[in-house]
mmCIF file of the N, C-alpha and C atoms, coordinates in Angstrom:
data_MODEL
# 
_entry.id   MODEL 
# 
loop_
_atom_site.group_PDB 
_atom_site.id 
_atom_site.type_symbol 
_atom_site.label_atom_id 
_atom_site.label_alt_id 
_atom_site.label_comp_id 
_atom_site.label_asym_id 
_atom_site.label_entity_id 
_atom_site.label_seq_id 
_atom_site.pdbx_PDB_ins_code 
_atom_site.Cartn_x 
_atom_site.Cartn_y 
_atom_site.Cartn_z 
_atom_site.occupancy 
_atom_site.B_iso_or_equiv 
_atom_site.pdbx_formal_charge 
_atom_site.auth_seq_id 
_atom_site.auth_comp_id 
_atom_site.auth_asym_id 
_atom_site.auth_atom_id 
_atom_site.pdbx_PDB_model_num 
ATOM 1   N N  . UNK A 1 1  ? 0.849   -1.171 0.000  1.00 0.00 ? 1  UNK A N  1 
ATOM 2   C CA . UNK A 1 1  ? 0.000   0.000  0.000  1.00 0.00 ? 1  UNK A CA 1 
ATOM 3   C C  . UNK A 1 1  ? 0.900   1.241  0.000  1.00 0.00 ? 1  UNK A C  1 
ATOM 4   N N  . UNK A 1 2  ? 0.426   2.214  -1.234 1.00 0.00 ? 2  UNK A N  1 
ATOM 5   C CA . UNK A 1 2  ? 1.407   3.459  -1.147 1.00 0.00 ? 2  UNK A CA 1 
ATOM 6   C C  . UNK A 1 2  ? 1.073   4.327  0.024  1.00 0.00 ? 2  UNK A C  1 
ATOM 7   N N  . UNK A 1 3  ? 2.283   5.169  0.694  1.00 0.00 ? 3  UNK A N  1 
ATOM 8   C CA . UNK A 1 3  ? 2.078   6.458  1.955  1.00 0.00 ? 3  UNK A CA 1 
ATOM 9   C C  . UNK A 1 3  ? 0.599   6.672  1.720  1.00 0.00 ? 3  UNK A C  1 
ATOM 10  N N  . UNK A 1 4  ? 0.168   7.683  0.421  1.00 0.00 ? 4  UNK A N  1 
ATOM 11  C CA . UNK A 1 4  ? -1.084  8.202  0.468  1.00 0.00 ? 4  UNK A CA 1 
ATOM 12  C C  . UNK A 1 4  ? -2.000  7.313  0.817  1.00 0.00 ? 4  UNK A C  1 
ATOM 13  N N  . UNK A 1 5  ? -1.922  6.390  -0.050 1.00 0.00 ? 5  UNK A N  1 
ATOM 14  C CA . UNK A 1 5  ? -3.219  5.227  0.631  1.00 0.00 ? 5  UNK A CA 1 
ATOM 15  C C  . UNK A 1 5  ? -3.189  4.835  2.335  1.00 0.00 ? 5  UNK A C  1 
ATOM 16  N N  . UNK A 1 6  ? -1.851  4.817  2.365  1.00 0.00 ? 6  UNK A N  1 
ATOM 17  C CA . UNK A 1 6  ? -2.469  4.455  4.296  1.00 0.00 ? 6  UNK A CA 1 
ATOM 18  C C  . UNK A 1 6  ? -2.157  5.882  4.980  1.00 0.00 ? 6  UNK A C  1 
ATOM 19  N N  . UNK A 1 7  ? -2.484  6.752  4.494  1.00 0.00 ? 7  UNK A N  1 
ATOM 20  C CA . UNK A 1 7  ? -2.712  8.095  5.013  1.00 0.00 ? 7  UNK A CA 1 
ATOM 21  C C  . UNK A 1 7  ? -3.841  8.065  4.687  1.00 0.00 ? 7  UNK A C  1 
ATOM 22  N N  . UNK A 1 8  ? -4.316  8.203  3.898  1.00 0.00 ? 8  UNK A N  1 
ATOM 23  C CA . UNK A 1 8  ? -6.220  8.331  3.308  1.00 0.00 ? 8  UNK A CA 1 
ATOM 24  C C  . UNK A 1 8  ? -6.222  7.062  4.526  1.00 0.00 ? 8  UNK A C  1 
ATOM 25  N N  . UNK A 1 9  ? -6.357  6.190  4.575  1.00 0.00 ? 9  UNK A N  1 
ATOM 26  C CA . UNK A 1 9  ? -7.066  4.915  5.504  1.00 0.00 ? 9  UNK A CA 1 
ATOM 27  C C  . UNK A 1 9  ? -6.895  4.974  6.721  1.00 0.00 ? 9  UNK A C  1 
ATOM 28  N N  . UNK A 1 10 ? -6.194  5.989  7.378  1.00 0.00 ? 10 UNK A N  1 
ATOM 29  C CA . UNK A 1 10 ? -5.821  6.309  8.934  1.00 0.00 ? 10 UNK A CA 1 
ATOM 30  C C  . UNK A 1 10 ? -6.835  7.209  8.944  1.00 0.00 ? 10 UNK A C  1 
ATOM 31  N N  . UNK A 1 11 ? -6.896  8.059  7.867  1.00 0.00 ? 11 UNK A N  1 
ATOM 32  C CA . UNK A 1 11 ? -7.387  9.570  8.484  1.00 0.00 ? 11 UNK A CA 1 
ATOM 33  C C  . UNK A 1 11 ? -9.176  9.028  8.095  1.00 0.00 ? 11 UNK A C  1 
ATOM 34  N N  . UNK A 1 12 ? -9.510  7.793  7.446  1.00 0.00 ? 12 UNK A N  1 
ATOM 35  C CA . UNK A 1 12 ? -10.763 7.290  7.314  1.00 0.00 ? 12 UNK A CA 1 
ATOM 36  C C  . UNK A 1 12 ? -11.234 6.849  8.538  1.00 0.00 ? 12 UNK A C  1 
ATOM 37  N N  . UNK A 1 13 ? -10.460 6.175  8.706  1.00 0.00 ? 13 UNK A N  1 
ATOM 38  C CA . UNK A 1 13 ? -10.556 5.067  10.444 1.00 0.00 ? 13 UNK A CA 1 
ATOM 39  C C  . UNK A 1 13 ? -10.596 6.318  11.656 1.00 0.00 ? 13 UNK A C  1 
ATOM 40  N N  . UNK A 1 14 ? -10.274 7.341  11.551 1.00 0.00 ? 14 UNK A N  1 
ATOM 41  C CA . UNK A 1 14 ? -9.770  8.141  12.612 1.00 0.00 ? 14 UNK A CA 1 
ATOM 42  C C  . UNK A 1 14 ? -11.236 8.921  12.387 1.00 0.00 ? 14 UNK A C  1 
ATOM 43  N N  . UNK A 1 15 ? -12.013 9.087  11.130 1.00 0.00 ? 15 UNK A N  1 
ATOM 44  C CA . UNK A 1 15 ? -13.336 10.042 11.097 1.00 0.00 ? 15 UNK A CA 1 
ATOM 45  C C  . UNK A 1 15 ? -14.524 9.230  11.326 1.00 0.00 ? 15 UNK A C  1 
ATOM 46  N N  . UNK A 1 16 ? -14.542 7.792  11.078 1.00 0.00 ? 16 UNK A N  1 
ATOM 47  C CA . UNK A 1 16 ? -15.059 6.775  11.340 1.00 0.00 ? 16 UNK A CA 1 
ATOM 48  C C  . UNK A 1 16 ? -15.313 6.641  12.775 1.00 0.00 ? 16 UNK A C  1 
ATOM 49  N N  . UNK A 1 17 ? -14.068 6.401  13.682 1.00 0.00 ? 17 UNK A N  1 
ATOM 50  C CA . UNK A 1 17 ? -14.240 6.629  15.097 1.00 0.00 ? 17 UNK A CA 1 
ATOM 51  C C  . UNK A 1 17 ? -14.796 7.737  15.604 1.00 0.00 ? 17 UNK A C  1 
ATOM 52  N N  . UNK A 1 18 ? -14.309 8.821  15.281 1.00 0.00 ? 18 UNK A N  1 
ATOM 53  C CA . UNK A 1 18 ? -14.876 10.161 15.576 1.00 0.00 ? 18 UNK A CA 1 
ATOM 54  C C  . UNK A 1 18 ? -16.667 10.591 15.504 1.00 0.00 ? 18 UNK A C  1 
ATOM 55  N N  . UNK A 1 19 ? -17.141 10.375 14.400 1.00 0.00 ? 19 UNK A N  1 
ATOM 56  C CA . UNK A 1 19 ? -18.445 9.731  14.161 1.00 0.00 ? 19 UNK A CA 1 
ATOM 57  C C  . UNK A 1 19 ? -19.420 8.986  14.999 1.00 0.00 ? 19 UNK A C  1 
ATOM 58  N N  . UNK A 1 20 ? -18.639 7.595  15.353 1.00 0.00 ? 20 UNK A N  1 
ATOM 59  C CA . UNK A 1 20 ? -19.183 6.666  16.199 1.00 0.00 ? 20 UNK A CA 1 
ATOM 60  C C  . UNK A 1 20 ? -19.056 7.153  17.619 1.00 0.00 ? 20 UNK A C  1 
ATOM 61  N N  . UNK A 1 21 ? -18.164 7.692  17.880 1.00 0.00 ? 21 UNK A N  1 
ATOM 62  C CA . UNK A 1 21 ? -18.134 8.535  19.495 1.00 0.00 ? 21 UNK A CA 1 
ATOM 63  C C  . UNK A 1 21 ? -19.294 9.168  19.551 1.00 0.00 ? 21 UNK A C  1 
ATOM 64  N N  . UNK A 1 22 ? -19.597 10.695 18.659 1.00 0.00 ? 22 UNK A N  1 
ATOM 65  C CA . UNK A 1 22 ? -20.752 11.555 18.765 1.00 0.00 ? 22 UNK A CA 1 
ATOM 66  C C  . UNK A 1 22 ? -21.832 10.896 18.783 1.00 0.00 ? 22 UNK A C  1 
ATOM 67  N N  . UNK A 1 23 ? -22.273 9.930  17.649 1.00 0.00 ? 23 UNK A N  1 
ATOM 68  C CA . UNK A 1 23 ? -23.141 9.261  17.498 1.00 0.00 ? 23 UNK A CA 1 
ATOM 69  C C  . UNK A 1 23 ? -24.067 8.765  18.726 1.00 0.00 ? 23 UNK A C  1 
ATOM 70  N N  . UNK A 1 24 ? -22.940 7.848  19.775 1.00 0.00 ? 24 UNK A N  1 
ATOM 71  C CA . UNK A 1 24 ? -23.021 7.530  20.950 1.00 0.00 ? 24 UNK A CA 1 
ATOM 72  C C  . UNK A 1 24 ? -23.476 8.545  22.166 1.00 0.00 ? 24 UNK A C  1 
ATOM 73  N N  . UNK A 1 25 ? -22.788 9.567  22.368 1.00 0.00 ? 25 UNK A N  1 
ATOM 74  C CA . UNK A 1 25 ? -22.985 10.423 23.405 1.00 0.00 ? 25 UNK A CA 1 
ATOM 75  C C  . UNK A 1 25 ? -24.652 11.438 22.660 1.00 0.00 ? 25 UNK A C  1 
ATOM 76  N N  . UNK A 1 26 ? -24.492 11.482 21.433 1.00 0.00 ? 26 UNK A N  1 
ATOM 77  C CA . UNK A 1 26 ? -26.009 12.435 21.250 1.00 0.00 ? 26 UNK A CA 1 
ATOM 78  C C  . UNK A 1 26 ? -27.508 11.119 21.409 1.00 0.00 ? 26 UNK A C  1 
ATOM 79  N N  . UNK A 1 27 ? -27.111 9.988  21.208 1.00 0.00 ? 27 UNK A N  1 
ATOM 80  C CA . UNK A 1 27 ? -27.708 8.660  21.698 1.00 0.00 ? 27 UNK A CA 1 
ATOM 81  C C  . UNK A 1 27 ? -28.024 8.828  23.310 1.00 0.00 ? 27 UNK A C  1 
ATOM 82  N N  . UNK A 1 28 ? -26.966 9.041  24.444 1.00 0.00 ? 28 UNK A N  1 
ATOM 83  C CA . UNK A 1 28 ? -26.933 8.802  25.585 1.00 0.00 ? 28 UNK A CA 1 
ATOM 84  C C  . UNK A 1 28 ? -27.641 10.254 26.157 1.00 0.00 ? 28 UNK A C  1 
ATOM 85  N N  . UNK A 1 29 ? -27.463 11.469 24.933 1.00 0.00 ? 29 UNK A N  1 
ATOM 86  C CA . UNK A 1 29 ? -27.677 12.401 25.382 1.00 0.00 ? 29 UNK A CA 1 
ATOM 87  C C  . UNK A 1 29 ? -29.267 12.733 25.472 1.00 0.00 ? 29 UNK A C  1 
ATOM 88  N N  . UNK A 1 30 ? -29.554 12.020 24.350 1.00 0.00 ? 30 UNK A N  1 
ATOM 89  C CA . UNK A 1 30 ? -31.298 12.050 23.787 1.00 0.00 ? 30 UNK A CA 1 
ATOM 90  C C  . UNK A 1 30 ? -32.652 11.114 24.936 1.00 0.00 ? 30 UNK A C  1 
ATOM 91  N N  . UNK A 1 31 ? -31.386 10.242 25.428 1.00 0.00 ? 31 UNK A N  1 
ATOM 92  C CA . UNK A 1 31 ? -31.890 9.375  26.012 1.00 0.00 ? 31 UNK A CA 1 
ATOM 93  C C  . UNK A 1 31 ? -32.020 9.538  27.499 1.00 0.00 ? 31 UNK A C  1 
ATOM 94  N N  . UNK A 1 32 ? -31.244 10.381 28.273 1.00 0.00 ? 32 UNK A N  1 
ATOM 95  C CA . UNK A 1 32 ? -31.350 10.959 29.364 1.00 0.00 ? 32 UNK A CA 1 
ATOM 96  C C  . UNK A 1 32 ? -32.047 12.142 29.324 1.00 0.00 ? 32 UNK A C  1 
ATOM 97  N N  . UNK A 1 33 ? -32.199 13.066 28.551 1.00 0.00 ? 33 UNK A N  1 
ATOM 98  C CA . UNK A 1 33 ? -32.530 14.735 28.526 1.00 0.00 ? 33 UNK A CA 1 
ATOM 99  C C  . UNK A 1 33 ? -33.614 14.972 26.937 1.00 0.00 ? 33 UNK A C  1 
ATOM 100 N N  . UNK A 1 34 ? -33.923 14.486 26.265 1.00 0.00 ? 34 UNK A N  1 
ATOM 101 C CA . UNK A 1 34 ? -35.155 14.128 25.071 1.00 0.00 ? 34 UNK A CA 1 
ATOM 102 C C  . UNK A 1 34 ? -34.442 15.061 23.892 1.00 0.00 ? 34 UNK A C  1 
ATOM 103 N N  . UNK A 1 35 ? -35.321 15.855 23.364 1.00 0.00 ? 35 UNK A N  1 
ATOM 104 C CA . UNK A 1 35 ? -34.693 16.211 21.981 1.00 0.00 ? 35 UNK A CA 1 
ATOM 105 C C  . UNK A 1 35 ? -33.599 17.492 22.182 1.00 0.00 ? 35 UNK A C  1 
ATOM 106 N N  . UNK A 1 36 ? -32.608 17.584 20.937 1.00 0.00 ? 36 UNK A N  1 
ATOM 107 C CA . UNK A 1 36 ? -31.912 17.958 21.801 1.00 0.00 ? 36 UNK A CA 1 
ATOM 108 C C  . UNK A 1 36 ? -31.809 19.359 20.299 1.00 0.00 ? 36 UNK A C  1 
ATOM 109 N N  . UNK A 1 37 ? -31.234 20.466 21.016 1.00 0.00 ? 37 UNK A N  1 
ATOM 110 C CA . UNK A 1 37 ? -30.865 21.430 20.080 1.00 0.00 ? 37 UNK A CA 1 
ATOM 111 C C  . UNK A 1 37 ? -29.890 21.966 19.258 1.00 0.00 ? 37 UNK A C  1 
ATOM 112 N N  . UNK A 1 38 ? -30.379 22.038 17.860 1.00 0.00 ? 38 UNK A N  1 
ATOM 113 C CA . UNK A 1 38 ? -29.634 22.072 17.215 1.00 0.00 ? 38 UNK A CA 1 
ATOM 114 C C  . UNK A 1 38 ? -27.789 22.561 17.218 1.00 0.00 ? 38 UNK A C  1 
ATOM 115 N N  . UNK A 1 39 ? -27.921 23.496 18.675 1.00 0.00 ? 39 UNK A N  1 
ATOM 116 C CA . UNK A 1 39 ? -26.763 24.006 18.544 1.00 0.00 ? 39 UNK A CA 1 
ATOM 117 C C  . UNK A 1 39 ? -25.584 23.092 19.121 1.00 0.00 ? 39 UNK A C  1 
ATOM 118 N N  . UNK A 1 40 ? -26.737 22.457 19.721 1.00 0.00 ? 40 UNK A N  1 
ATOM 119 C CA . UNK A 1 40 ? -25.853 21.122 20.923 1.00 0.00 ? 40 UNK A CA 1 
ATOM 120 C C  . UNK A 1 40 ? -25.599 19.955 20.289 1.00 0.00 ? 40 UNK A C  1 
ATOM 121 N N  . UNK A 1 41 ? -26.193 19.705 19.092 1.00 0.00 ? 41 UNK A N  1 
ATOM 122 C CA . UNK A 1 41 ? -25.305 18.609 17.804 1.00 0.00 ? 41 UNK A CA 1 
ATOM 123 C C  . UNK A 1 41 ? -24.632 19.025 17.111 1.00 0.00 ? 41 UNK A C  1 
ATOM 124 N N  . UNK A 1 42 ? -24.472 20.808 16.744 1.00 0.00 ? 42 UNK A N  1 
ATOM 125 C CA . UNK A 1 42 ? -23.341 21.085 16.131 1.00 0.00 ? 42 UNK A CA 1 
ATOM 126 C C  . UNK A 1 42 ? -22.106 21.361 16.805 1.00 0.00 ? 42 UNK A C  1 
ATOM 127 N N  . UNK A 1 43 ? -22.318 21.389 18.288 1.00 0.00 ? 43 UNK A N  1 
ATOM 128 C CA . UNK A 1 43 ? -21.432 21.282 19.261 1.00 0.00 ? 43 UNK A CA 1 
ATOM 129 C C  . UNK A 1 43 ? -20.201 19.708 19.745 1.00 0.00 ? 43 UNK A C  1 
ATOM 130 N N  . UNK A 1 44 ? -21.230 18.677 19.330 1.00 0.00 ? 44 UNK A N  1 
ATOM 131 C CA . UNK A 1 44 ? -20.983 17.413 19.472 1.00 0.00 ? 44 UNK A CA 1 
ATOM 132 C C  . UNK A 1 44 ? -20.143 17.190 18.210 1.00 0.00 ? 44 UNK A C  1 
ATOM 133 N N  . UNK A 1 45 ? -21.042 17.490 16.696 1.00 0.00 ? 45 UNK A N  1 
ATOM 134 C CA . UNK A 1 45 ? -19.905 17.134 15.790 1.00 0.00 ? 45 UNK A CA 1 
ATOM 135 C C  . UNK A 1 45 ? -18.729 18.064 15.571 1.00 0.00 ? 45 UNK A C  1 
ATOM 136 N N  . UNK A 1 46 ? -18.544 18.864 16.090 1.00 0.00 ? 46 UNK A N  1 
ATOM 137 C CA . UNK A 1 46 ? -17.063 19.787 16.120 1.00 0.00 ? 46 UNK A CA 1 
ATOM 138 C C  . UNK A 1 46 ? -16.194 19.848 17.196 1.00 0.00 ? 46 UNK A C  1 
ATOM 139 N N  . UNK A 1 47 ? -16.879 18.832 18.037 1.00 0.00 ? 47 UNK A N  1 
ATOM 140 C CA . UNK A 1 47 ? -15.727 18.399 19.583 1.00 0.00 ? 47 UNK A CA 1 
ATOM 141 C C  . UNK A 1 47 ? -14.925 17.710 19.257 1.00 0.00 ? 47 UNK A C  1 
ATOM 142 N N  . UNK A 1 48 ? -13.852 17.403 19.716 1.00 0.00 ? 48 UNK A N  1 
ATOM 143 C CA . UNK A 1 48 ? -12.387 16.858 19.816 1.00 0.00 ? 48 UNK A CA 1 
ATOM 144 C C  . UNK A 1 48 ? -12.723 15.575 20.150 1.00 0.00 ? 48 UNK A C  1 
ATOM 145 N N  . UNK A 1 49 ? -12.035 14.577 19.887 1.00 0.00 ? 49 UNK A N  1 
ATOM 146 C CA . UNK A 1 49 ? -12.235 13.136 20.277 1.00 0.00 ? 49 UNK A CA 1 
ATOM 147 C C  . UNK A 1 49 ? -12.188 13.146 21.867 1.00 0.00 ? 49 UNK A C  1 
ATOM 148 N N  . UNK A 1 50 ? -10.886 14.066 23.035 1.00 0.00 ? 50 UNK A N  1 
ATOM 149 C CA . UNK A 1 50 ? -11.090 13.916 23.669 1.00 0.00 ? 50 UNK A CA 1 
ATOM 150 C C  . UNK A 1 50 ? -12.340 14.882 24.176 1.00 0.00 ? 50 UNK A C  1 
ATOM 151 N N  . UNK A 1 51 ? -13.113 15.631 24.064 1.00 0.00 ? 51 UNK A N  1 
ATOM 152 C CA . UNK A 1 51 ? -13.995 16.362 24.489 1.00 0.00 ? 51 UNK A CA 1 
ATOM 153 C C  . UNK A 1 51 ? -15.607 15.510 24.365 1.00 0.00 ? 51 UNK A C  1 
ATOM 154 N N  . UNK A 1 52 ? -15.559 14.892 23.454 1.00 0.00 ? 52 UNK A N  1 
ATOM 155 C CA . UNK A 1 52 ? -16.746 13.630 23.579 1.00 0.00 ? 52 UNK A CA 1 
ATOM 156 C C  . UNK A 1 52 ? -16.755 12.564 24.602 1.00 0.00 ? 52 UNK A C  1 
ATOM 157 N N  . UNK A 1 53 ? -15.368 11.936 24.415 1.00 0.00 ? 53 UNK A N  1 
ATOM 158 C CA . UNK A 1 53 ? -15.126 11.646 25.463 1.00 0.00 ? 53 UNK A CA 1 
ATOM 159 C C  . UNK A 1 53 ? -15.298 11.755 27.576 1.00 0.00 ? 53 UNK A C  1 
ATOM 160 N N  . UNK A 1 54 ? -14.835 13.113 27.364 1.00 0.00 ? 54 UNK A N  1 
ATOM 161 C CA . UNK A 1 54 ? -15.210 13.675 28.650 1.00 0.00 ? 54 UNK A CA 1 
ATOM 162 C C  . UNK A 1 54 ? -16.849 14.499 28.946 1.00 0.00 ? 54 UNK A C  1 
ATOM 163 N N  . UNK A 1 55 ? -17.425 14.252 27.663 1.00 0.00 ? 55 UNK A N  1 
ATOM 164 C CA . UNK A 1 55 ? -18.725 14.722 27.826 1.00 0.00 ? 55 UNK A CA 1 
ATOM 165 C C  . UNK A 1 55 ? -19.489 13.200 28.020 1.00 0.00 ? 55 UNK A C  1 
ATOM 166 N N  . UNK A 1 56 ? -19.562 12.167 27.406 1.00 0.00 ? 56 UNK A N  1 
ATOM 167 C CA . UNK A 1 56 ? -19.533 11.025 27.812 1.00 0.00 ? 56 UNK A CA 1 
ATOM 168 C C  . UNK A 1 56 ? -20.041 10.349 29.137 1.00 0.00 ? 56 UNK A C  1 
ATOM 169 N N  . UNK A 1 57 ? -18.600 10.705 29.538 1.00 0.00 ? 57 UNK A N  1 
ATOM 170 C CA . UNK A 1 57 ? -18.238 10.165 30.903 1.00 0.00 ? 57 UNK A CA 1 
ATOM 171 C C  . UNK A 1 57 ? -19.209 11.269 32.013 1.00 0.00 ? 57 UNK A C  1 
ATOM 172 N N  . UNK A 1 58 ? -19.779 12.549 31.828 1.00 0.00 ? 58 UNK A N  1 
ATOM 173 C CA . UNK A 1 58 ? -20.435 13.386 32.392 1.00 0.00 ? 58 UNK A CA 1 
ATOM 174 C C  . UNK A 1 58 ? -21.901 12.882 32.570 1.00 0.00 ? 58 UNK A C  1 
ATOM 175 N N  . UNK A 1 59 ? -22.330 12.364 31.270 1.00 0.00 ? 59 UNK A N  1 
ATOM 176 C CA . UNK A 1 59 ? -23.794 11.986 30.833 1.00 0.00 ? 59 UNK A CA 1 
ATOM 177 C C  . UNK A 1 59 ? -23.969 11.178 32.234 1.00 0.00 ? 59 UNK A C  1 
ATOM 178 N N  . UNK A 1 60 ? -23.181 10.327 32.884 1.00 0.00 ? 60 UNK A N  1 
ATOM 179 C CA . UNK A 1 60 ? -23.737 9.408  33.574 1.00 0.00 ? 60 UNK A CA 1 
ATOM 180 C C  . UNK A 1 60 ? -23.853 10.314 34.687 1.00 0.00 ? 60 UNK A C  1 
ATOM 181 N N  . UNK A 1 61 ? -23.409 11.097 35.450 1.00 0.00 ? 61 UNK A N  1 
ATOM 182 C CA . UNK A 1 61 ? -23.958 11.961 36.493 1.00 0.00 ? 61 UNK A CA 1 
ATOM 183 C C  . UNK A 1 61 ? -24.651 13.545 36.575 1.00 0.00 ? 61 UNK A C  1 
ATOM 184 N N  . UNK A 1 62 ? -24.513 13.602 35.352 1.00 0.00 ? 62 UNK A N  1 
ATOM 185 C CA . UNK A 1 62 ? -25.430 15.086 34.993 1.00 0.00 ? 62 UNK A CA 1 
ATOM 186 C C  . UNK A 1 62 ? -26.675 14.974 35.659 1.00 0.00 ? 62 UNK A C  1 
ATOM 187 N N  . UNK A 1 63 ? -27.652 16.394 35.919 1.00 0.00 ? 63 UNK A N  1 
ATOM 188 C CA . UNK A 1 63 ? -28.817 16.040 36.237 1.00 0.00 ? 63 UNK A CA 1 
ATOM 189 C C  . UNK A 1 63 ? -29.490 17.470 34.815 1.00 0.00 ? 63 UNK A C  1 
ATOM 190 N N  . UNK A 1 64 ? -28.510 17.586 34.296 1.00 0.00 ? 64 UNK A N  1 
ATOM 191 C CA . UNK A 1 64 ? -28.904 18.680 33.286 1.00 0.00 ? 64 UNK A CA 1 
ATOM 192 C C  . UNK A 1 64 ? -27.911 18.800 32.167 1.00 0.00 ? 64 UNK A C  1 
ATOM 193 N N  . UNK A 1 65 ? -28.864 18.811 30.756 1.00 0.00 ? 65 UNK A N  1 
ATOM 194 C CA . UNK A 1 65 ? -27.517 18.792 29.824 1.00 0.00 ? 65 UNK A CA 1 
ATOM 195 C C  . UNK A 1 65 ? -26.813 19.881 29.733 1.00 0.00 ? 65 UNK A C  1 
ATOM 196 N N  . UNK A 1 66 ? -26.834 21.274 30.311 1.00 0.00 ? 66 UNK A N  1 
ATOM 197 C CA . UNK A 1 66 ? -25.510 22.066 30.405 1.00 0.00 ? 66 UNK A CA 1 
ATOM 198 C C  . UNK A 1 66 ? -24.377 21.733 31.642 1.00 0.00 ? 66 UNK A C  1 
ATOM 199 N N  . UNK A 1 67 ? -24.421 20.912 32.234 1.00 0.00 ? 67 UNK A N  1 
ATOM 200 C CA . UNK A 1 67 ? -23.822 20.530 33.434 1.00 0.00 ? 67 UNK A CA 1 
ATOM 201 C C  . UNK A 1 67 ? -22.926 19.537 32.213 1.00 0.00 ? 67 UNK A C  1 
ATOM 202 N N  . UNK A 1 68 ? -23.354 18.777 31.514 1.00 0.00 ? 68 UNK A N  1 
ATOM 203 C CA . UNK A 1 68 ? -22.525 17.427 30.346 1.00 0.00 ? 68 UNK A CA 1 
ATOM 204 C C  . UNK A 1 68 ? -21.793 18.656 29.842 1.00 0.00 ? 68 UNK A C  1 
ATOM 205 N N  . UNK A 1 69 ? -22.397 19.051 29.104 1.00 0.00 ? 69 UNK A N  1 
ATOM 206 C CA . UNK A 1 69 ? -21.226 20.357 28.093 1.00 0.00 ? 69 UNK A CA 1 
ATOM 207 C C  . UNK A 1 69 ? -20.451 21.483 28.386 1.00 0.00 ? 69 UNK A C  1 
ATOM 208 N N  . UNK A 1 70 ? -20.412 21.523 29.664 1.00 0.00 ? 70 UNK A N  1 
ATOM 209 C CA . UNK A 1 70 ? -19.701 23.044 30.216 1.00 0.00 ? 70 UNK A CA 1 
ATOM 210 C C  . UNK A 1 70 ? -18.117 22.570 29.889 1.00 0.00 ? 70 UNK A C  1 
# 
């Protein structure tokens, strides 16, 4: 496989994951707190892998979704 090709296939796998993270937390997010606003999924897809992450890990003790996203 040439550089470019496993550069294209890292940076696929790496948007792939990235994806499946948000996916998950606006899932966990919908599901604790109901529909959610628009600004707060464009918030989710422009977070950092680690910032989903640590929003994530919030969902389980939040009692409010600005308490997950601060």
């Amino acid at each position: 496989m040439s550089r470019f090709a496993e550069r294209f296939h890292e940076e696929g796998l790496q948007q792939g994951k990235h994806q499946g993270e948000a996916l998950v937390l606006e899932r966990q997010l919908r599901l604790k707190f109901g529909a959610l606003p628009d600004t707060v999924q464009r918030r989710i897809e422009q977070a950092s892998e680690q910032t989903l992450l640590a929003w994530s890990e919030r969902v389980l003790t939040a009692d409010r979704l600005e308490e997950v996203l601060h």
